[in-house]
C-alpha positions as CSV (number, residue, x, y, z in Angstrom):
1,X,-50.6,-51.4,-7.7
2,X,-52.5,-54.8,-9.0
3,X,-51.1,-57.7,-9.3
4,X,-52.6,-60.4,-11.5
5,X,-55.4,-62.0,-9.8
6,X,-55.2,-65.3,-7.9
7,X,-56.4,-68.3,-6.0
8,X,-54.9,-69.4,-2.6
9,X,-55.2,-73.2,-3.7
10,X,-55.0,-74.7,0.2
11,X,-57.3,-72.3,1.8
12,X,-57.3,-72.8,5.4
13,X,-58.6,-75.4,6.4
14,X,-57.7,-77.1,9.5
15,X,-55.7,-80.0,8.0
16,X,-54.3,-76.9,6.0
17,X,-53.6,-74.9,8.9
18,X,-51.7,-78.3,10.9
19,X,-49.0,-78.2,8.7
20,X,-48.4,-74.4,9.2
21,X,-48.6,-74.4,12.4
22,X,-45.3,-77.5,12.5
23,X,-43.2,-74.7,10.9
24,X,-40.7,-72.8,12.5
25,X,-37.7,-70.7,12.0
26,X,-35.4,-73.2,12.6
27,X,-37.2,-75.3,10.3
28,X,-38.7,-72.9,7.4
29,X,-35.9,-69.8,7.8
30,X,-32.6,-71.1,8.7
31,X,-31.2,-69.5,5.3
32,X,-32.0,-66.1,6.7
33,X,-31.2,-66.7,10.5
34,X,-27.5,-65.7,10.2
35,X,-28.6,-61.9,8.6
36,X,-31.1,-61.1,11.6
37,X,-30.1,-59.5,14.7
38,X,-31.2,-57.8,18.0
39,X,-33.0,-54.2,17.4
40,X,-33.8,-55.1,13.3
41,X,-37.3,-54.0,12.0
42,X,-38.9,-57.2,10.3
43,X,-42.5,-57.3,8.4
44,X,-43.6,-60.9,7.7
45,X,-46.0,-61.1,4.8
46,X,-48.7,-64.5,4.0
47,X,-47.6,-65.2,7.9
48,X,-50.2,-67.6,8.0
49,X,-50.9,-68.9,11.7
50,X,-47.5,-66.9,12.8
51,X,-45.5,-69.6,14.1
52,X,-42.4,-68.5,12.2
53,X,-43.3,-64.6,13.0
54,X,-42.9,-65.4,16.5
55,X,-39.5,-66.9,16.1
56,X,-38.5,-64.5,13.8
57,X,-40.0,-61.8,16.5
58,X,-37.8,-63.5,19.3
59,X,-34.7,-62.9,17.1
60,X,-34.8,-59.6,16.4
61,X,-36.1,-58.3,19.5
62,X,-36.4,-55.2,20.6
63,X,-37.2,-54.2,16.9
64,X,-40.6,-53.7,15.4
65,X,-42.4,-56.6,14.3
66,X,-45.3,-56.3,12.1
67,X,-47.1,-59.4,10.2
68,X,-49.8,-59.7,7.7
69,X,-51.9,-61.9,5.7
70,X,-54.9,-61.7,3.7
71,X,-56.7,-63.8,6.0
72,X,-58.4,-62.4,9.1
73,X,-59.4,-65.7,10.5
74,X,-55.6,-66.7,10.8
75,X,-54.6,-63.9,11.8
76,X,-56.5,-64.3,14.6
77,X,-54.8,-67.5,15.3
78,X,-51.7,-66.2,15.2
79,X,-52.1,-63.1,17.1
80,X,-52.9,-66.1,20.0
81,X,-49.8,-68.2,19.2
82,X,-48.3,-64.9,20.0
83,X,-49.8,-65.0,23.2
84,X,-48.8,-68.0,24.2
85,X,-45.3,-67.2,23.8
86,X,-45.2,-64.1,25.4
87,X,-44.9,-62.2,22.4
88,X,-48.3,-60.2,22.3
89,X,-47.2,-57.3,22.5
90,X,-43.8,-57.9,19.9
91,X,-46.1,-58.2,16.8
92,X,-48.6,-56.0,15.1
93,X,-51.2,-58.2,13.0
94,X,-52.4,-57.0,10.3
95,X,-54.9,-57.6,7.0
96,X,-52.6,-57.1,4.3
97,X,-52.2,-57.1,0.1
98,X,-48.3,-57.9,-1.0
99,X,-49.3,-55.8,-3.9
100,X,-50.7,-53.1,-2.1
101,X,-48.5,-53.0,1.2
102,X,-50.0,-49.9,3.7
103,X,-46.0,-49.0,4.9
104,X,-43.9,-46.6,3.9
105,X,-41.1,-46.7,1.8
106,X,-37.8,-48.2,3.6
107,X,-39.7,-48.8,6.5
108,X,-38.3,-52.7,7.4
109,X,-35.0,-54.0,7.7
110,X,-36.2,-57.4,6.6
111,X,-39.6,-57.8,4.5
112,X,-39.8,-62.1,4.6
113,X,-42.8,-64.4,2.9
114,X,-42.5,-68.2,3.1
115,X,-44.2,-70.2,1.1
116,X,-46.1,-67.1,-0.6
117,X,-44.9,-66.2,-4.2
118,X,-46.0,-69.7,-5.5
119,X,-49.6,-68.6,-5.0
120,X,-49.5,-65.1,-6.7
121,X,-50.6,-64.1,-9.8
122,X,-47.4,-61.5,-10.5
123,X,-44.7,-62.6,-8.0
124,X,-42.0,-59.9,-9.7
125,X,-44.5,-57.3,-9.1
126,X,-44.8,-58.4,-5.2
127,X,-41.3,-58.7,-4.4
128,X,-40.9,-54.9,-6.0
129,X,-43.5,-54.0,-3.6
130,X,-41.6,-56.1,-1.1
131,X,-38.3,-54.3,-2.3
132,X,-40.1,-50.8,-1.7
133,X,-40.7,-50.8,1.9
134,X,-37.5,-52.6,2.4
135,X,-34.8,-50.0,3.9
136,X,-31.4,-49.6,1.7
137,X,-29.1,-51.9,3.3
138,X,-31.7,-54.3,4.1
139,X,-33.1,-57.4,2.6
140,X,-36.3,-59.4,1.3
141,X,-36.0,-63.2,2.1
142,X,-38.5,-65.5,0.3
143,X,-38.5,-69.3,0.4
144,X,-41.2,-71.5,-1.7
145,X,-41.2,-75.3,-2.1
146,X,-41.1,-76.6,-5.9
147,X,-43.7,-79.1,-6.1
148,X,-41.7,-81.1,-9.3
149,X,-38.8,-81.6,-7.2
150,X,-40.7,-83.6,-4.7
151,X,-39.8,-87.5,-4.4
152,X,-41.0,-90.3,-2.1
153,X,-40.2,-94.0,-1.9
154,X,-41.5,-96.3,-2.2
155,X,-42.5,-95.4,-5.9
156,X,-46.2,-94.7,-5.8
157,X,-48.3,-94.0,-9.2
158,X,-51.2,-92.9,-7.3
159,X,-49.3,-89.8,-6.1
160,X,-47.6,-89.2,-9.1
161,X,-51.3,-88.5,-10.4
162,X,-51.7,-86.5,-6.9
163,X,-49.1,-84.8,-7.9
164,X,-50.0,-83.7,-11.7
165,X,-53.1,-83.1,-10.3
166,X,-52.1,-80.3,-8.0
167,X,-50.3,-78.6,-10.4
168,X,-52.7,-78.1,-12.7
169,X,-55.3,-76.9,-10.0
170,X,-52.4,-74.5,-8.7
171,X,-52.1,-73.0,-12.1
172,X,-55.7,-72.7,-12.7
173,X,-55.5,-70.9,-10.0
174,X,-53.0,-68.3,-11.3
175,X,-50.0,-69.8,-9.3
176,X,-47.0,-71.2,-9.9
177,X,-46.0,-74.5,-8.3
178,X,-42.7,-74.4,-8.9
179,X,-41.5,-71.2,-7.9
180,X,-38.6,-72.5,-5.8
181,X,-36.5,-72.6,-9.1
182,X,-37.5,-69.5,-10.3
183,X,-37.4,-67.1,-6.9
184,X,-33.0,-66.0,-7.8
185,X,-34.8,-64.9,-11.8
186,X,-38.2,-63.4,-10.3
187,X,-35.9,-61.2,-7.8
188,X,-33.4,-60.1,-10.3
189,X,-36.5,-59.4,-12.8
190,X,-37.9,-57.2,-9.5
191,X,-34.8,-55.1,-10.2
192,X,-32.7,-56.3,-7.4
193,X,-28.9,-56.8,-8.3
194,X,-27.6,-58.7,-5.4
195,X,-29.6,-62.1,-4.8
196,X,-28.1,-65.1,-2.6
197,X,-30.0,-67.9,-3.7
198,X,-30.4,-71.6,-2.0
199,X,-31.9,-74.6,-1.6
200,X,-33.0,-76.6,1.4
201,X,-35.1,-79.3,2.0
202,X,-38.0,-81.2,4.4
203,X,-38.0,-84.5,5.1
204,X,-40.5,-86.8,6.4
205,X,-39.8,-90.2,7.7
206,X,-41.1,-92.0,11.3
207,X,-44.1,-90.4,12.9
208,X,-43.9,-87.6,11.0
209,X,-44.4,-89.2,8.0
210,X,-47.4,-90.8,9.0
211,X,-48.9,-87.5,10.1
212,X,-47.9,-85.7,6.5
213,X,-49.5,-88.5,4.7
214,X,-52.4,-88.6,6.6
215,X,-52.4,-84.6,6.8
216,X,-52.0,-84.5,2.9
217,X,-55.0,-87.2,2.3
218,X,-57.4,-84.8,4.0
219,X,-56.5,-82.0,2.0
220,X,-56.9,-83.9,-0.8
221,X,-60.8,-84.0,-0.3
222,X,-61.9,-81.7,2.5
223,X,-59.4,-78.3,1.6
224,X,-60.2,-75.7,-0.7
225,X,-57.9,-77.4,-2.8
226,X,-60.2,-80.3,-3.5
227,X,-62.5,-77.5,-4.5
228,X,-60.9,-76.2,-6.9
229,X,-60.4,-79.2,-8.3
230,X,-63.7,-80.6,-8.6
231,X,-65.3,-77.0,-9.7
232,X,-62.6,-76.7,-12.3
233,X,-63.5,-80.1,-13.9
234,X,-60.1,-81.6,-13.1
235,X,-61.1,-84.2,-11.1
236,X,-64.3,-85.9,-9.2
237,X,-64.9,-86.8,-5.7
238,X,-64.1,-90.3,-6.5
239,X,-60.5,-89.3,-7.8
240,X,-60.0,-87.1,-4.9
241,X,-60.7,-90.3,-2.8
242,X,-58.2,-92.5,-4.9
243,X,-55.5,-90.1,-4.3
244,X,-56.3,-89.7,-0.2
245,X,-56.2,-93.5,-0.1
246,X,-52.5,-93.1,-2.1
247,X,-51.5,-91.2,0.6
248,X,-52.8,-92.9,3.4
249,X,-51.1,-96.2,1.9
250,X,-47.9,-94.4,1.3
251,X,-47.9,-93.1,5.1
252,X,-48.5,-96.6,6.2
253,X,-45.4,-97.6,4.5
254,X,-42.2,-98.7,7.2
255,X,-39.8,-97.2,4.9
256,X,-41.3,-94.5,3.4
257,X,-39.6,-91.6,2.9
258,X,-40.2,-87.9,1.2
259,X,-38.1,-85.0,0.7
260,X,-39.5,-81.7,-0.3
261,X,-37.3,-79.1,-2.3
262,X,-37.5,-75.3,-1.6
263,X,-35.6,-72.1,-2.7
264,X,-34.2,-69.6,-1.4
265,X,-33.2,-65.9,-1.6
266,X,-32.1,-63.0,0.4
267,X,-31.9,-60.1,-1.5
268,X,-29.9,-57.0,-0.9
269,X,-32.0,-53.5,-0.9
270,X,-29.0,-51.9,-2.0
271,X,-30.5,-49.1,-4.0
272,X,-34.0,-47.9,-3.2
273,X,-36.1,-47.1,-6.2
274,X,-39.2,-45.8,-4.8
275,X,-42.6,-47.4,-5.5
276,X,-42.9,-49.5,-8.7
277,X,-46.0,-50.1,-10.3
């Protein structure tokens, strides 16, 4: 199986890699908390630096735990966050292609991805692939931010030209930026007939929204997502630089304030189709 070919547009660079590593569970998977439990097999796909894997591995302990991304340098990372928390040897890291996933058929009781079908080419054909190694009975959970949906105060035109920006650099890329709407119609288009679909939300205020402004200005010029963007002739270095600066002002701001917008699904495995490709 193939999916449609695609760019991961925030690469992993450190700034990248600061705001996946503040994600947690409780904070990134609290829609899906209530359906895990003790002894539950659980594969985490785009895990990134594993930081909800590990929660998610603490949940359903003793069960089988296995994580992947297409990255082997984070995976690396998060096989020692794993360590750190005692969980080293809960969770089998692996390289791993959502299209292409090396596991049986009905081998997990949960298959999750956060923050993963915005950046694929053919998210329907993932989540069928998702859907086949998914025991009947079980479910696929995916959550994905909607990059429209995000609002800040005070009003800023600087990052509302950050923010057309990135979606066209995400959809040059072959992604969708606002998947968050469109997970409940992508699931039910992956053949799935039961789908619980939701919303929650981030919000940055304080100190943390000093550190997600200042976080986001870096990406803006130093991620792969700045390369994109200059390579694919949306932007220069100098615009890049205006739009760092519009975040660094907004985080600077007493009363600023930024809530993020994501959707949800679980979705019930409730007839097992085999592969589909």
């Amino acid at each position: 199986m193939n999916g449609k070919p695609a760019v991961y547009t925030h690469g992993h660079h450190e700034s990248v890699l600061s705001s996946h590593t503040w994600r947690t569970a409780e904070n990134s998977a609290k829609y899906l908390l209530p359906r895990l439990g003790p002894g539950m097999t659980l594969l985490d796909v785009g895990c990134g630096p594993g930081t909800i894997t590990a929660d998610l591995a603490a949940l359903v302990a003793p069960g089988r735990v296995v994580a992947i991304d297409a990255a082997p340098s984070v995976l690396e990372q998060a096989a020692r966050h794993a360590a750190e928390v005692g969980l080293a040897d809960r969770i089998e890291f692996a390289v791993g292609d959502v299209y292409a996933l090396d596991y049986p058929d009905g081998s997990f009781d949960v298959v999750h991805a956060h923050q993963v079908l915005q950046h694929l080419g053919d998210p329907v054909a993932a989540l069928r692939e998702m859907r086949r190694v998914c025991a009947p009975g079980g479910i696929v959970a995916a959550r994905d931010s909607d990059y429209s949906g995000w609002f800040w105060y005070p009003a800023s035109a600087v990052l509302d030209d950050w923010l057309e920006l990135f979606q066209t650099v995400t959809r040059a890329n072959g992604g969708e930026p606002n998947a968050g709407r469109r997970l409940h119609a992508w699931a039910r288009e992956a053949g799935f007939a039961q789908v619980t679909a939701s919303a929650s939300v981030w919000c940055f205020t304080g100190a943390e929204r000093e550190w997600w402004g200042r976080m986001w200005a870096r990406r803006v010029t130093e991620s792969d997502f700045a390369r994109s963007a200059v390579a694919g002739g949306h932007a220069d270095e100098a615009e890049l630089a205006r739009l760092a600066e519009g975040w660094i002002a907004w985080s600077t701001e007493p009363d600023g304030w930024l809530a993020i917008p994501h959707g949800e699904i679980t979705a019930a495995n409730e007839i097992h189709t085999g592969r589909v490709g």
